[in-house]
N, C-alpha and C positions, 0 to 999 in steps of 0.2 A: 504494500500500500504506500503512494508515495502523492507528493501535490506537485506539478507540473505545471510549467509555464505556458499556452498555447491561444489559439484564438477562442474565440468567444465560441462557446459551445463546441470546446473541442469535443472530435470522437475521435478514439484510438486512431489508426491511421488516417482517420478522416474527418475534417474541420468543421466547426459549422458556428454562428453566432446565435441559433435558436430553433427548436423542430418541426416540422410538420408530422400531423395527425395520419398512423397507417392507413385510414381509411381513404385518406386522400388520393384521388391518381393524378399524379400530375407527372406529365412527361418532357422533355430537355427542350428547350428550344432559346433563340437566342434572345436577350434582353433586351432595350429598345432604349436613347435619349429620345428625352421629350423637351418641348423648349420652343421659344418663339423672338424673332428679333423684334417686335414691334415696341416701340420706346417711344418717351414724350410726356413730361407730365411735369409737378415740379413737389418737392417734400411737405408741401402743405395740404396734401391731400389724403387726410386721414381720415379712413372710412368706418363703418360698422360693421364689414363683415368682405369679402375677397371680392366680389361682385358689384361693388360698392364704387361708383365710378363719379366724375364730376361730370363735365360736357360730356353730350353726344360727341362719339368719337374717339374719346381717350382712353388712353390702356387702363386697365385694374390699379385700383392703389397698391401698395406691397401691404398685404393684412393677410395673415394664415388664418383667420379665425374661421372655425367651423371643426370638422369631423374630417381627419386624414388617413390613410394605410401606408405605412411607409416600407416599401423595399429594399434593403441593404443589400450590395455584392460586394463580395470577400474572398479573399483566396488566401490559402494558408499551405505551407509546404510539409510532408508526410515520406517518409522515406524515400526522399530525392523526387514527388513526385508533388503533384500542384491538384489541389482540392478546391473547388469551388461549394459554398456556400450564400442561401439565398434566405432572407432572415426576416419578417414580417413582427410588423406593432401598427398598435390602433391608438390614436391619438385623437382627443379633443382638444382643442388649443382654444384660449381665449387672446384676445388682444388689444390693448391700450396704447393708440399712438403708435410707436417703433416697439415697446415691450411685449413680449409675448409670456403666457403663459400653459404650460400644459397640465389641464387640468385632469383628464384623467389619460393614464396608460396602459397598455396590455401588453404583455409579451406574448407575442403570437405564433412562434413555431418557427421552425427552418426547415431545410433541407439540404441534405448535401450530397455533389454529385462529384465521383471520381472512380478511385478503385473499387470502388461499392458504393449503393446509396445507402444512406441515413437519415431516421424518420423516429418520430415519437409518435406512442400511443396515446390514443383519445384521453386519458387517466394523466397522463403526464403532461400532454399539452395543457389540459385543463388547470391542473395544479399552478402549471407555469403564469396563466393567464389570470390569476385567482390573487397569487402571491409573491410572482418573482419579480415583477419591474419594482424598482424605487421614483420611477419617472414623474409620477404625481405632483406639481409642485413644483419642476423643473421651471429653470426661466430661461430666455432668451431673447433674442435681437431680429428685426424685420423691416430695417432701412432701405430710404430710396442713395441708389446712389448718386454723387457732386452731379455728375453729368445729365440724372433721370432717366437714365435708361435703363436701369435696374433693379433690382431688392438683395440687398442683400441679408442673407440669414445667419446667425449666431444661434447657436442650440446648447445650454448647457450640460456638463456631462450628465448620461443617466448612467446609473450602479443597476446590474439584475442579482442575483442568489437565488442560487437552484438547490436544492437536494440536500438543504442545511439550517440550521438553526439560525432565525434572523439575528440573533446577537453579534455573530460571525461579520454583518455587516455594521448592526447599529454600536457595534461597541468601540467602535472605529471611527464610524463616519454616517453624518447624520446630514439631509437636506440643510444647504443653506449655509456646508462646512467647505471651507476651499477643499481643491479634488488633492485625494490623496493616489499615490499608481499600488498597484493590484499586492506588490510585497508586503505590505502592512497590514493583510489581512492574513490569521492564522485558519485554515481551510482543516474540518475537521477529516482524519484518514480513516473513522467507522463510526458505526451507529454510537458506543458506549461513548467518542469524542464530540457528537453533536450530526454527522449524519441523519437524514430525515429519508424515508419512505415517504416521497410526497404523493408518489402514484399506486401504493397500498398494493404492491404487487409481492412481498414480503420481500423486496430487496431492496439494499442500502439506497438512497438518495435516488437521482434521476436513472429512468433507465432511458437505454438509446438503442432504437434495433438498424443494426448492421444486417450486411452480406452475408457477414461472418459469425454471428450469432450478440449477443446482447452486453451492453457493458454498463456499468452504473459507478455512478457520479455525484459528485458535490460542483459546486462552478459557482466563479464568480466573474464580470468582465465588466465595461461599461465602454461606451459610444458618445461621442458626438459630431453634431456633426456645422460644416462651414460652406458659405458657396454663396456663389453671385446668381441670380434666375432675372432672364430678362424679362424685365417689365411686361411686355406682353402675354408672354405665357403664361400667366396668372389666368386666361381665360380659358387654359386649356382643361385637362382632366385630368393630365401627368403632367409636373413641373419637378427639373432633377437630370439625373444620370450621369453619367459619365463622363469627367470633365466640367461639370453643373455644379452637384451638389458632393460635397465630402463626409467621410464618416472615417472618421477617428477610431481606433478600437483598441480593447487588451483583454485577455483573459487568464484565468489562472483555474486549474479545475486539481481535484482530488479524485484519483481511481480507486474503488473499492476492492479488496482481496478477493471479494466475488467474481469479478471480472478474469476473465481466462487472459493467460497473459500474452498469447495474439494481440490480443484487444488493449492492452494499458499503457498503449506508449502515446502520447500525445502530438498534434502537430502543431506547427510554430504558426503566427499570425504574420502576414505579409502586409499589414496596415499601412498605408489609407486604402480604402475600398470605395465605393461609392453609392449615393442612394436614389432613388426613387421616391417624391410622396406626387399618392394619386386620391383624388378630390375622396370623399366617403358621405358625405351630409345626409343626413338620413339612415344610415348604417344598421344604425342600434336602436333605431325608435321603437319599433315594435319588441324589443327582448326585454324580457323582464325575469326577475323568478330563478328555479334552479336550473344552473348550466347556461344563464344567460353570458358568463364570458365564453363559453368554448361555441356557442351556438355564434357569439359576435366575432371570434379569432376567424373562424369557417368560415363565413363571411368575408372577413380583411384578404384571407389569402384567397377567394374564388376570385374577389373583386382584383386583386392585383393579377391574378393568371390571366382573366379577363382583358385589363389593360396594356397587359405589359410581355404576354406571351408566357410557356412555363421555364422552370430555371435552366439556366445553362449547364450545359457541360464543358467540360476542360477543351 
């Protein structure tokens, strides 16, 4: 049993920053920038909501507020060999002026595609979406730029913890604390050290199904992310990607002695990666009740397969 450096949602030879649900089929395809050159406007145009425009004519103000699904790519290296990772959250954002804030978050699953794919079960996705973002609270930035032809975003870091006892993260580092990096967290190496069954499968912490058979985990990482989106593409449905928008990343996971040791070697994080957020409003109106996040996560990630095509491969 050992804690290992790697990227966010590492799986043993295979990376990932968050899982997708087995039941899910989603098949490889390539990822898409989104983005619009249309500019023009000047920083005194602060709206109520992304749509929110002055004159007939003019591009959107820079205002994220509403209901978003955001898509992370990542790639991380595994025994000489390059893993892709495709990582989903549901964001509500509010916004005042250039401040933003995210009021609520979800961690919504990954997937990763390489030497094997890797995917969470419905139990585990659930958990994750329930109790592992610290995102809640998060604050950031949604400036026009000097010139007005763009927005630019600031996102402050989020912390997730999976497959462990929240003190692991609160006893360290609390909302609203400058960011601490991922060494100053002591990551527990079994259940009797603070290890959590969050998906009641009677095994240590998160489990993660491979190719290869099943490994279980503790993880900690966090993200942010930075990027200029030009002004016009506000009107889009995807604003982001590649060269757009950045995501920052690190993680740090614990292998359980459950795990076959195939499976316990971690891969390293290749950060920065880059993200996708595609419009959501209305997402979550109707969920309420038990399983309204895992019913809302399904959601985030159809809606972004939808948008944005399925994840890539290497």
């Amino acid at each position: 049993m050992r804690a290992v450096l790697g990227c966010c949602c590492l799986v043993a030879v295979f990376a990932g920053v968050a899982c997708a649900s087995e039941s899910d089929e989603i098949a490889p395809s390539d990822a898409r920038d989104a983005g619009s050159d249309d500019a023009q406007a000047s920083e005194d145009d602060a709206g109520e909501g992304p749509d929110a425009g002055g004159d007939a004519g003019e591009p959107p103000r820079c205002d994220l507020s509403g209901e978003w699904v955001s898509q992370q790519q990542t790639r991380q290296t595994a025994i000489g060999a390059v893993q892709l990772a495709t990582n989903w959250s549901y964001y509500r954002i509010e916004q005042e002026g250039t401040r933003l804030t995210v009021a609520t978050n979800l961690d919504c699953g990954y997937v990763v595609r390489g030497s094997t794919d890797v995917s969470l079960g419905d139990a585990a996705l659930e958990a994750m979406a329930k109790i592992a973002s610290h995102g809640g609270g998060t604050e950031g930035s949604f400036e026009l730029t000097d010139d007005g032809e763009g927005c630019v975003l600031e996102l402050d870091r989020i912390y997730t913890l999976r497959g462990a006892q929240m003190d692991v993260l609160d006893d360290v580092w609390q909302l609203g604390d400058a960011p601490v990096e991922l060494d100053a967290f002591e990551l527990p190496a079994n259940a009797d050290e603070g290890m959590e069954d969050w998906d009641d499968d009677g095994h240590e912490g998160i489990t993660q199904l491979t190719g290869f058979g099943d490994r279980y985990t503790a993880q900690i990482d966090w993200y942010a992310y930075t990027g200029e989106v030009p002004r016009g593409a506000l009107d889009e449905d995807v604003i982001g990607g590649e060269g757009v928008l950045r995501v920052d990343y690190d993680m740090r996971e614990s292998v359980s002695a459950e795990t076959d040791a195939l499976l316990a070697t971690s891969a390293q994080p290749m950060s920065p990666g880059y993200v996708f957020l595609v419009r959501a409003d209305g997402l979550a109106d109707d969920v309420s009740g038990q399983g309204a996040e895992l019913a809302t996560c399904k959601r985030a990630q159809a809606l972004a397969v939808e948008k944005l095509g399925n994840p890539p491969q290497p």
